[in-house]
PAMI-402704 format. One line per 8 residues: number of its first residue (from 1); for each residue x, y, z of N, C-alpha, C. Coordinates in steps of 0.02 Angstrom, whole numbers, plus 32768, in hexadecimal, padded with zeros to 4 digits. Layout:
N
NUM> X,Y,Z,X,Y,Z,X,Y,Z; ...
END
This chain:
288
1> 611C,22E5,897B,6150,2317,8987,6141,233D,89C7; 616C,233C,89F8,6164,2377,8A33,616B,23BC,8A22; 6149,23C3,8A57,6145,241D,8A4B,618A,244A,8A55; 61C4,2422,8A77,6206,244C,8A72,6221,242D,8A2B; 6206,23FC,8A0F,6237,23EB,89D5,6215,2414,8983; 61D8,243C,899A,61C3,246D,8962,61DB,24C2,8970; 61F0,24CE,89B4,6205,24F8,89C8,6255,24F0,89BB; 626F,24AB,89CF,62BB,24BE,89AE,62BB,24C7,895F
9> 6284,24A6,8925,6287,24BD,88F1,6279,2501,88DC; 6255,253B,890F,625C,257A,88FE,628C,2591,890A; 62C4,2585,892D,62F8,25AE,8946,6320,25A5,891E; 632F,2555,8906,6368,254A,88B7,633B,2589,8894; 62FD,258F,8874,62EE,25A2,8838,631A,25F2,8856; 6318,260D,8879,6321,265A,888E,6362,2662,889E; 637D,26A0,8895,63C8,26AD,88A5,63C8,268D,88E7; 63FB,2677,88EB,6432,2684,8941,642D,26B5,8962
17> 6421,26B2,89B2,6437,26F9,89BC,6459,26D9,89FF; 648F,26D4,89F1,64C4,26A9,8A3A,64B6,26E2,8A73; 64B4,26A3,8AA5,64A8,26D9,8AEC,647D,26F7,8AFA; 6431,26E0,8AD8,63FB,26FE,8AD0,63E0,26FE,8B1E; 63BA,2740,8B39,6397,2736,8B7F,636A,2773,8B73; 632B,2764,8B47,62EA,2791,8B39,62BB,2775,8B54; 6289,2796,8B24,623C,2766,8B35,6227,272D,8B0D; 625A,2712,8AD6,6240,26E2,8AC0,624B,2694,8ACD
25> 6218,2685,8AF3,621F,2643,8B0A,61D7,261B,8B1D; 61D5,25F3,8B47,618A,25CD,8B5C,6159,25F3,8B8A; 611F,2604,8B90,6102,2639,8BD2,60DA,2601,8BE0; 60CD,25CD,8BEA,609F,25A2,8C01,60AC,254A,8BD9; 6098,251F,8C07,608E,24EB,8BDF,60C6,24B1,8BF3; 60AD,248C,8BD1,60FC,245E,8BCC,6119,2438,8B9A; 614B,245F,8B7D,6179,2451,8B3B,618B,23F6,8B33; 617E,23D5,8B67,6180,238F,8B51,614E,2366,8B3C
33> 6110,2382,8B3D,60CC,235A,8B1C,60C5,2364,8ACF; 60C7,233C,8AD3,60A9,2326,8A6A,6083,2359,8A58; 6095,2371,8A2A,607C,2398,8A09,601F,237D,89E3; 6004,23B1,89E6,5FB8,2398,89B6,5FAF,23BE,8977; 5FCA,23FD,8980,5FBB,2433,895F,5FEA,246F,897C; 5FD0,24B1,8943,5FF8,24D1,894B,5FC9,252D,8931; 5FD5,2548,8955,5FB4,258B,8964,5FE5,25D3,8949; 5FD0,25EA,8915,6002,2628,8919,5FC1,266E,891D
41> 5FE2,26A1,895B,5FC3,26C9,8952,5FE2,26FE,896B; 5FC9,274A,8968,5FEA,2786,896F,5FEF,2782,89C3; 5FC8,2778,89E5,5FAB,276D,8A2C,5F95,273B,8A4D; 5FA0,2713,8A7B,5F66,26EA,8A97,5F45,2700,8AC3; 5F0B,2713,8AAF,5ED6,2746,8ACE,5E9C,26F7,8AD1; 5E8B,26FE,8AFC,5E4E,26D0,8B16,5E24,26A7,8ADE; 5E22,26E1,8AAD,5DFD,26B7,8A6A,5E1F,2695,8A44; 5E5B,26AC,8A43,5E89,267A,8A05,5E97,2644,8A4C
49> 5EA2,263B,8A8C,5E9E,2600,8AB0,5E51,25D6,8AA0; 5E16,25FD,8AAA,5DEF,25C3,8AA4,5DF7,25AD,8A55; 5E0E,25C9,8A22,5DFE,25B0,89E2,5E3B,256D,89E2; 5E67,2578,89F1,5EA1,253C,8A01,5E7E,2514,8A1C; 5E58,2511,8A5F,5E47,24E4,8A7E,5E12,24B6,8A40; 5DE7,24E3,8A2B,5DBE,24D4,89E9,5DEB,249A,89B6; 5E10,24B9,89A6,5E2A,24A6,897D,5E71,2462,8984; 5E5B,2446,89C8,5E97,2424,89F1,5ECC,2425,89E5
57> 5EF6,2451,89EB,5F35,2472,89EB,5F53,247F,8A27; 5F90,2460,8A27,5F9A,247D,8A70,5FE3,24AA,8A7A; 5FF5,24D3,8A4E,602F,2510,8A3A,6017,2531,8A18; 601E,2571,8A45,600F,259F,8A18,6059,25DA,8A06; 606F,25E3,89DE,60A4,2625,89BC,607F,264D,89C5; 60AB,2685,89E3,607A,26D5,89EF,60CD,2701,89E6; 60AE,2733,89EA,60D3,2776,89CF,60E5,279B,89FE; 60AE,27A3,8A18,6090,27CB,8A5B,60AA,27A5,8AAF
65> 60A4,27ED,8AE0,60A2,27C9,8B10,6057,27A0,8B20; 605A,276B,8B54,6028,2745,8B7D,601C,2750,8BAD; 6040,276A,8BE6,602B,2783,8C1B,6015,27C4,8C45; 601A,27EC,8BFA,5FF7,2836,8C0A,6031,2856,8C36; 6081,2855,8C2A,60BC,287D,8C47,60DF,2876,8C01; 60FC,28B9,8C03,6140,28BD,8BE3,6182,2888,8BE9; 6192,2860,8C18,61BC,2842,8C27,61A1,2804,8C10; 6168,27FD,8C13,6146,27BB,8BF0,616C,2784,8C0E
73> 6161,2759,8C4C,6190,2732,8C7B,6152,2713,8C6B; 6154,26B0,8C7C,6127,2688,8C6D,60FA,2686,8CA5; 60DC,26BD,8CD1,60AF,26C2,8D05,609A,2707,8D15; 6082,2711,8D4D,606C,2748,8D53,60A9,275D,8DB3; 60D4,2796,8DB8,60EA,2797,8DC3,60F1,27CF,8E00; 60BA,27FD,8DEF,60B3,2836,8E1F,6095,2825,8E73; 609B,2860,8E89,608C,2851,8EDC,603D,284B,8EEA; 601F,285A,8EAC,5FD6,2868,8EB6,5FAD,2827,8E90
81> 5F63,2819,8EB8,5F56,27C9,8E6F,5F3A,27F4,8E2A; 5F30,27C0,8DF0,5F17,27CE,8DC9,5EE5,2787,8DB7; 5EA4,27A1,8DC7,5E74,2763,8DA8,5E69,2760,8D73; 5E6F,2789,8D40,5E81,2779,8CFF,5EB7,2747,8CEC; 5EF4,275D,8CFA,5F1A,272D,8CF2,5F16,26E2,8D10; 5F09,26DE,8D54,5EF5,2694,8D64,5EAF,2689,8D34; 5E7E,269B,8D2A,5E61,2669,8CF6,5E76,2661,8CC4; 5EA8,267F,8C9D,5EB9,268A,8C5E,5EEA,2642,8C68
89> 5F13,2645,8C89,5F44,261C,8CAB,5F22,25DB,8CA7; 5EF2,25C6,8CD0,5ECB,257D,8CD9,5EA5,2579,8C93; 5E9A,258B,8C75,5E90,258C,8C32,5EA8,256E,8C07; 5EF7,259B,8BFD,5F21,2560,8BDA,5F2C,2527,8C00; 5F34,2519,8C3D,5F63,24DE,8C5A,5F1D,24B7,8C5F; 5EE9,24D9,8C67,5EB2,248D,8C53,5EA5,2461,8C2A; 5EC6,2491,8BED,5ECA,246C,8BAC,5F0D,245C,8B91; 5F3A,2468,8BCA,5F71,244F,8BA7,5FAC,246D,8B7B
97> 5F93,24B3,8B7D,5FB1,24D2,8B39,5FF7,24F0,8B42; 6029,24E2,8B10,6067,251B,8B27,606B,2559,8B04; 606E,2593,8B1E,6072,25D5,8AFA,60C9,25E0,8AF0; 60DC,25E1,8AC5,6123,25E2,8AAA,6127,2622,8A81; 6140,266A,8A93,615C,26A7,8A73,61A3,26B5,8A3B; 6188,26C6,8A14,61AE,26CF,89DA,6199,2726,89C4; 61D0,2745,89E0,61CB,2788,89CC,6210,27A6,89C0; 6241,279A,89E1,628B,27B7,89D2,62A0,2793,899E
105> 629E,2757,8991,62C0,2727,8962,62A5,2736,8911; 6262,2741,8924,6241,2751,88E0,6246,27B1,88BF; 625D,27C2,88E7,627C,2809,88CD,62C6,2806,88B8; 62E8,27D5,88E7,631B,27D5,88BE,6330,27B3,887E; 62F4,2780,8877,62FD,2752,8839,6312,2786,8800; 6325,277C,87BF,632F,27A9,8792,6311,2783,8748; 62F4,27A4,8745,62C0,27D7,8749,6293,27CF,8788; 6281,281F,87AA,6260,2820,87EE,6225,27E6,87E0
113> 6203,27BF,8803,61CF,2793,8802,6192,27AC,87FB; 618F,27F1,8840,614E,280D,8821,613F,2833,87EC; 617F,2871,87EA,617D,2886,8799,615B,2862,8760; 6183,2811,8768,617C,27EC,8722,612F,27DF,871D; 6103,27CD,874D,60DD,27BC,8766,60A1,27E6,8745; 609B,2825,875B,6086,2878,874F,6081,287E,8712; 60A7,2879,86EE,60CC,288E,86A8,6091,2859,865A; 609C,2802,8690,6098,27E4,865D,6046,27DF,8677
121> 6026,27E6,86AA,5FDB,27DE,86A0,5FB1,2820,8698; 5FDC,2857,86A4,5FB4,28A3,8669,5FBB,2892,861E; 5FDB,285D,8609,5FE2,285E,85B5,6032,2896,85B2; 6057,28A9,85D0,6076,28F2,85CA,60A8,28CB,85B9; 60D3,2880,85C3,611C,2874,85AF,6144,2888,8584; 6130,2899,8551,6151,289A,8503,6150,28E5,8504; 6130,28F6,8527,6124,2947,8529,614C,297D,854B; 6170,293C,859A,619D,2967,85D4,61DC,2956,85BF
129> 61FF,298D,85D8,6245,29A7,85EC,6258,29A0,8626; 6282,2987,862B,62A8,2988,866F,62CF,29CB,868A; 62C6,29FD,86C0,6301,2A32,86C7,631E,2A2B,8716; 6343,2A45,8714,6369,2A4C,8744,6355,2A89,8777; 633B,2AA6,87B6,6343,2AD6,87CD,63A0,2AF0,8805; 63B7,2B1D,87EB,63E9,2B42,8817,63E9,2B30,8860; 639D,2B44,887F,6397,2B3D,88C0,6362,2B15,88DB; 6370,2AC6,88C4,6354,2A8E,88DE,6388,2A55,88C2
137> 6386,2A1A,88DC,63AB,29E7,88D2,636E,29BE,8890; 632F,29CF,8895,62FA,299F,886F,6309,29C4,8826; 62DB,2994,8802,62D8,29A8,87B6,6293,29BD,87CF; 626C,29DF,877E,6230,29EE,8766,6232,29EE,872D; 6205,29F6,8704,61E6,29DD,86D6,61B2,2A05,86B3; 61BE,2A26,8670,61AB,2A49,8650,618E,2A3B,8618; 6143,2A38,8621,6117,2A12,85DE,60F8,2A40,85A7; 6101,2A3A,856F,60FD,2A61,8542,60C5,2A4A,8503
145> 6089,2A40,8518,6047,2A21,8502,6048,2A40,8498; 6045,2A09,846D,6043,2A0C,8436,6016,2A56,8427; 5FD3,2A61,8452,5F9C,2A8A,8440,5F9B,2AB5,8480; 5F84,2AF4,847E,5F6A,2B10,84BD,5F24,2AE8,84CF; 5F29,2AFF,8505,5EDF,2AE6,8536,5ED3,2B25,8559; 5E87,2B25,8569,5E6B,2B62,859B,5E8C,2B40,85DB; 5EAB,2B72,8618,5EB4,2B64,8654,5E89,2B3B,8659; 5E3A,2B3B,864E,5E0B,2B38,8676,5E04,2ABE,8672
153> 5E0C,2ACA,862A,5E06,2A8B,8605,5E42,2A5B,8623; 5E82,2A88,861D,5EC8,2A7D,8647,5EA1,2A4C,8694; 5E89,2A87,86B6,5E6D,2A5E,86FC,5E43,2A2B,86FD; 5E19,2A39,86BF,5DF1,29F6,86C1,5E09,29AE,86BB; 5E35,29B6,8683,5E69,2988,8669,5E7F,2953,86C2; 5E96,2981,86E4,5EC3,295F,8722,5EB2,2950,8751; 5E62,2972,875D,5E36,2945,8788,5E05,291C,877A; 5E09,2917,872C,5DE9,28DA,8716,5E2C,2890,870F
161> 5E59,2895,8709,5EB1,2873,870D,5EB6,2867,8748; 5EAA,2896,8787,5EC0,286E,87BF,5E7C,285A,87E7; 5E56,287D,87E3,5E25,2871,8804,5E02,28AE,8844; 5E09,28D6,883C,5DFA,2906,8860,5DB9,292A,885C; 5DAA,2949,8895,5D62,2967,88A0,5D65,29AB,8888; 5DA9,29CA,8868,5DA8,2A05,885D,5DE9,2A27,8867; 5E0D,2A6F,886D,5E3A,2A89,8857,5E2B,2ABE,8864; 5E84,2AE5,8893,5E81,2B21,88AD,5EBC,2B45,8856
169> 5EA8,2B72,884E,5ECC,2B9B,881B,5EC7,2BEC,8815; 5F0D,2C01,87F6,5F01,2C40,87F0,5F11,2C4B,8797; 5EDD,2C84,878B,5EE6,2C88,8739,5EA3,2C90,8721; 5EAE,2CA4,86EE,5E6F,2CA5,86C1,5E5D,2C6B,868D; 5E20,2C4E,86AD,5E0B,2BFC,868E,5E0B,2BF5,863C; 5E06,2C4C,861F,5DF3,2C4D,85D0,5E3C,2C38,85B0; 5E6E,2C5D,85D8,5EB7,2C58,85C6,5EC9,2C1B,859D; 5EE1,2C21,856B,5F08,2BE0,8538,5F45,2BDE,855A
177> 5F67,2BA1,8560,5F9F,2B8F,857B,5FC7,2B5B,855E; 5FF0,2B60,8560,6021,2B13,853A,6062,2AF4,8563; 607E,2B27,8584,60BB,2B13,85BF,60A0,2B0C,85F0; 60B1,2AE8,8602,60A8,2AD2,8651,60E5,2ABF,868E; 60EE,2AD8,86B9,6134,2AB7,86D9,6107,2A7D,8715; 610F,2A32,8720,6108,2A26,8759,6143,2A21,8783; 6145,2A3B,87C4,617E,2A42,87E7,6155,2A2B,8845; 61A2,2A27,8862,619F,2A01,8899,616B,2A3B,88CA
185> 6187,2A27,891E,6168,2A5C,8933,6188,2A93,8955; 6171,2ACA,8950,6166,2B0F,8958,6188,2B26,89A5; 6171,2AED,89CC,618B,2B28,8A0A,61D3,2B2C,8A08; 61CA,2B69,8A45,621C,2B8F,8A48,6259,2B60,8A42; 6282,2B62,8A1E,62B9,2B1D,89EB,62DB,2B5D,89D2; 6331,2B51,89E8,6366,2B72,89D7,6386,2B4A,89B2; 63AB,2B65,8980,63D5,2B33,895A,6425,2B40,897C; 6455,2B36,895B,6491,2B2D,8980,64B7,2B83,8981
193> 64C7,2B8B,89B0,64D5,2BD2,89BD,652B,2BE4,8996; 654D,2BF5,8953,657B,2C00,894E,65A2,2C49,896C; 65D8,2C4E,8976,65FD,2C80,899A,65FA,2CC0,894E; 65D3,2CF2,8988,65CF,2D24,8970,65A2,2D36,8960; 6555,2D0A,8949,651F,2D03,892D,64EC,2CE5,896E; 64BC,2D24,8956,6476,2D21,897F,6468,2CC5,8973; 644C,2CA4,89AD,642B,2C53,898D,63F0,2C5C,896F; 63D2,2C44,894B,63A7,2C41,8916,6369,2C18,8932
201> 6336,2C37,894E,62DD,2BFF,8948,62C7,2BDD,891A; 62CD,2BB6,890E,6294,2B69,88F8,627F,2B96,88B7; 6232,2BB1,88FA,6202,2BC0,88CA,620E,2C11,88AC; 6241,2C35,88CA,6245,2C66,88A8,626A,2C68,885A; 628E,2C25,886D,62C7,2C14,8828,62A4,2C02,87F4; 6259,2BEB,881C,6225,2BE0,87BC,6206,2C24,879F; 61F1,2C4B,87C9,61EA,2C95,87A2,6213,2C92,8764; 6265,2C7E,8765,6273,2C8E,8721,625B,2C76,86EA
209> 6240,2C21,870E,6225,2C01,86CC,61DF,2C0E,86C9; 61C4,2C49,86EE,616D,2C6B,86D5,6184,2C92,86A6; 61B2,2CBD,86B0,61CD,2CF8,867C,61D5,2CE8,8648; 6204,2C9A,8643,6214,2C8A,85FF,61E7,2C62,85CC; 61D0,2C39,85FB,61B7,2BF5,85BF,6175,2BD8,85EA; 616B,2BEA,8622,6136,2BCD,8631,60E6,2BDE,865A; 60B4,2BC6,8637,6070,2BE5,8647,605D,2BD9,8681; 6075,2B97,8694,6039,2B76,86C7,6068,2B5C,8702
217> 6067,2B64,8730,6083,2B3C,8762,6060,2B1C,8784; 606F,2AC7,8794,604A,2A90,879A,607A,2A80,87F9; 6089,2AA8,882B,60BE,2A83,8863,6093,2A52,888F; 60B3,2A2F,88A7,6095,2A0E,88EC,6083,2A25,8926; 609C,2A40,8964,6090,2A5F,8994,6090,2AB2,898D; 6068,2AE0,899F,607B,2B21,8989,6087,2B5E,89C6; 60A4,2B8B,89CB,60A7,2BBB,89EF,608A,2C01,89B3; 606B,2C38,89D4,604B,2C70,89B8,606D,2C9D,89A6
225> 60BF,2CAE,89C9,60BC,2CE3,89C9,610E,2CFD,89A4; 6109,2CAD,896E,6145,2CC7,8930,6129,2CB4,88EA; 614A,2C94,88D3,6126,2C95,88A2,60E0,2C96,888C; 60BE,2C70,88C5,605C,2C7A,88C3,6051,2CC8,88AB; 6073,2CE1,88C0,6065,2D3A,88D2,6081,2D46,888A; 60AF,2D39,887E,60D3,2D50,8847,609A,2D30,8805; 6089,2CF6,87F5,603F,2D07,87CD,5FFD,2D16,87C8; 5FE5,2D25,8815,5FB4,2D49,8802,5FCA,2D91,87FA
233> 5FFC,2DAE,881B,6005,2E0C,87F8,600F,2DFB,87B3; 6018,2DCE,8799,6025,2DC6,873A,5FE6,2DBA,8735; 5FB0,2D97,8745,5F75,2D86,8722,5F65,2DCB,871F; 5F64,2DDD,874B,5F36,2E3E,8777,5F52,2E7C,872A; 5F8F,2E5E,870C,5FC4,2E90,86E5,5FB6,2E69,8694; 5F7A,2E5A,869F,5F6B,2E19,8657,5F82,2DF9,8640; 5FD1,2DD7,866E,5FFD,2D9D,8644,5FD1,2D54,8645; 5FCD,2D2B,8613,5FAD,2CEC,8604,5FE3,2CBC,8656
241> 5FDF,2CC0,8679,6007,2C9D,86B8,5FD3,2C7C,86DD; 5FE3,2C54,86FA,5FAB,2C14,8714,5FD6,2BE7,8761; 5FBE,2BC9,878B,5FD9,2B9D,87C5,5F8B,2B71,87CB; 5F95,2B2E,87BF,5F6B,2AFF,87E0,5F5E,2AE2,8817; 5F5B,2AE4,8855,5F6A,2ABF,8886,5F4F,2A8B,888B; 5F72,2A50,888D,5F4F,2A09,889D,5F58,2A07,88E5; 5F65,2A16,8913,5F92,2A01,8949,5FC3,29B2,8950; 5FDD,29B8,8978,6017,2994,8972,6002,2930,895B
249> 5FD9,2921,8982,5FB2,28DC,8979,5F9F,28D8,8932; 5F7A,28F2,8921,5F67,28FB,88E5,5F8E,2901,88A2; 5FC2,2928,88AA,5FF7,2924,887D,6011,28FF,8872; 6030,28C5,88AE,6048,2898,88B0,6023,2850,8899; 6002,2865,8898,5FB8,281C,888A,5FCA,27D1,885D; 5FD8,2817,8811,5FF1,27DE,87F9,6042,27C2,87F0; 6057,27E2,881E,60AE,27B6,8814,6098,2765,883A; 606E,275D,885F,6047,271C,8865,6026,26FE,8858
257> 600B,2721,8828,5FF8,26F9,87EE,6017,26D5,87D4; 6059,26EA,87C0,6093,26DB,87A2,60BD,269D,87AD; 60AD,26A6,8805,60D7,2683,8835,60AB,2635,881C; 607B,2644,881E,6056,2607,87FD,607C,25C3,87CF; 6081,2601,8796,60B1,25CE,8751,60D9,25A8,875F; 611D,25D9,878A,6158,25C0,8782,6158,2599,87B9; 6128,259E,87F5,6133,256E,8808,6117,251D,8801; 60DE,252A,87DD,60D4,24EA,87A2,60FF,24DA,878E
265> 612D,24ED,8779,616C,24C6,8748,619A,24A4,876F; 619C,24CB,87A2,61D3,24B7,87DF,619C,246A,87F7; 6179,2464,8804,6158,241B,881C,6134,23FE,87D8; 6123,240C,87A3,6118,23E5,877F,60CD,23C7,8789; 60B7,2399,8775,6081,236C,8775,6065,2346,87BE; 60AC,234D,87EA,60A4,233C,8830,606E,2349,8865; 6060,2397,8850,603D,23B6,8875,6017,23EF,886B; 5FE7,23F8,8865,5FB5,2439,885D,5FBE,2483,886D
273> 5FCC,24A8,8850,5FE0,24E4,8856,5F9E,2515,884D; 5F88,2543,8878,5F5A,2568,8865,5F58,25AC,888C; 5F55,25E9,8861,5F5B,2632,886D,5F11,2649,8889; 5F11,265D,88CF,5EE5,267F,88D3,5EF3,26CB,88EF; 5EB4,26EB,88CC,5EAF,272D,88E0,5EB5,273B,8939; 5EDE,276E,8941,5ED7,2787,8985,5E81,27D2,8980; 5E96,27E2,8947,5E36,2808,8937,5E5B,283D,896D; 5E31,287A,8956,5E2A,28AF,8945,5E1B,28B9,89A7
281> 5E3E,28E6,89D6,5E28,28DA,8A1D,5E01,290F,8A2A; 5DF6,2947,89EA,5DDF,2990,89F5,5D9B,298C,89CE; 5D6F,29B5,89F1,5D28,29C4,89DF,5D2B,29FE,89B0; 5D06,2A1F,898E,5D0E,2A80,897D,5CBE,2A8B,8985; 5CDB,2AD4,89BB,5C86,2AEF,89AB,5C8D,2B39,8996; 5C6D,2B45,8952,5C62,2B89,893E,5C3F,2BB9,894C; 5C50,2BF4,8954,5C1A,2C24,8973,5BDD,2C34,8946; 5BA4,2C27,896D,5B6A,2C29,8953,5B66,2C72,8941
END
């Protein structure tokens, strides 16, 4: 099987999106060589390339950009060099490999891909809710754990699940908890402005769901200075209120995990499918 004919089978599996002109497409490689194998990961960061190479694979599915820009174009594009990127570059093309992005298609799948992803390797499926926010176009997802857990056990739980070196949080670790919201990310995000009515923030629109029903907030990318703020003055005022930060990589980890399965099913017995970690890119050092 060629490598555009497992890539046209992800695009059947995923909505349509006619007239599509994002970032999801090929950043390297060449979509007409036979496939060997097959790579899913949050990133292709240098180590999940040599583990492909390891593992003779020559596609890898990523989430993430590859070329270290927002615009994520299949090169490096600025006026200035980057020797990172040319070795990173001769790297793959020494071995052959095509890096193929799947990030818009898999948010719009329905159910979101990484959500599903998130959901079903915390153990949490049977547990989340789907909601709607006012002022975002995304869903989130509101998990409501059979038993409380200490915050503290809570964090252990998710960097032992994804794999992490550790965890930024605000709250008190003794705190019992049982709601949890995981939700998208945080920075400044207006929802749709109706006539007559102030537009509504993202992350200010979940405050209501701290007030109402929920302990812990689990987001992806974060800004400090709305809702962050808004639970630690509640921890400071003794409300049981909590925020985990994974940062954004990390959160995402396992919706590629995920990406793994289904795309096993989509090739079948043909070809080798295997999830690797993009791992944890942050160190922590505590004050002595």
């Amino acid at each position: 099987m060629k490598i555009k004919e497992v890539i046209g089978k992800i695009l059947e599996y995923h909505p349509q999106l006619p007239g599509y002109r994002g970032c999801d497409d090929y950043k390297c490689g060449d979509p007409e060589a036979e496939c060997t194998g097959i790579v899913t990961a949050l990133a292709p960061n240098v180590d999940v390339i040599r583990k492909t190479i390891e593992l003779g694979a020559n596609l890898i599915v990523v989430h993430e950009p590859t070329f270290f820009t927002s615009e994520d174009g299949p090169g490096w594009f600025e006026s200035f060099p980057n020797s990172v990127y040319e070795e990173k570059r001769k790297l793959l093309d020494d071995h052959g490999i095509v890096v193929w992005r799947d990030h818009d298609h898999m948010h719009f799948h329905n159910p979101d891909g990484i959500f599903t992803g998130v959901l079903k390797y915390l153990g949490w499926e049977k547990y989340a809710k789907a909601e709607k926010s006012s002022a975002s176009m995304f869903t989130h997802f509101v998990v409501t754990l059979p038993m409380p857990v200490s915050l503290s056990r809570l964090a252990d739980h998710l960097m032992e699940k994804i794999g992490m070196n550790g965890v930024r949080y605000i709250g008190n670790p003794e705190d019992l908890v049982s709601r949890i919201a995981i939700v998208g990310h945080l920075y400044p995000m207006f929802g749709p402005k109706k006539e007559g009515e102030r537009p509504v923030e993202y992350s200010v629109s979940l405050i209501k769901d701290m007030e109402e029903k929920v302990d812990v907030l689990i987001p992806g990318e974060t800004i400090d200075w709305t809702i962050l703020s808004y639970i630690r003055d509640a921890v400071s005022f003794g409300r049981k209120k909590a925020m985990i930060s994974l940062g954004h990589f990390n959160w995402e980890e396992l919706g590629m995990k995920y990406a793994k399965d289904w795309i096993s099913e989509l090739v079948g017995d043909e070809l080798r499918v295997t999830y690797v970690p993009a791992g944890d890119m942050y160190r922590y050092q505590l004050r002595g």
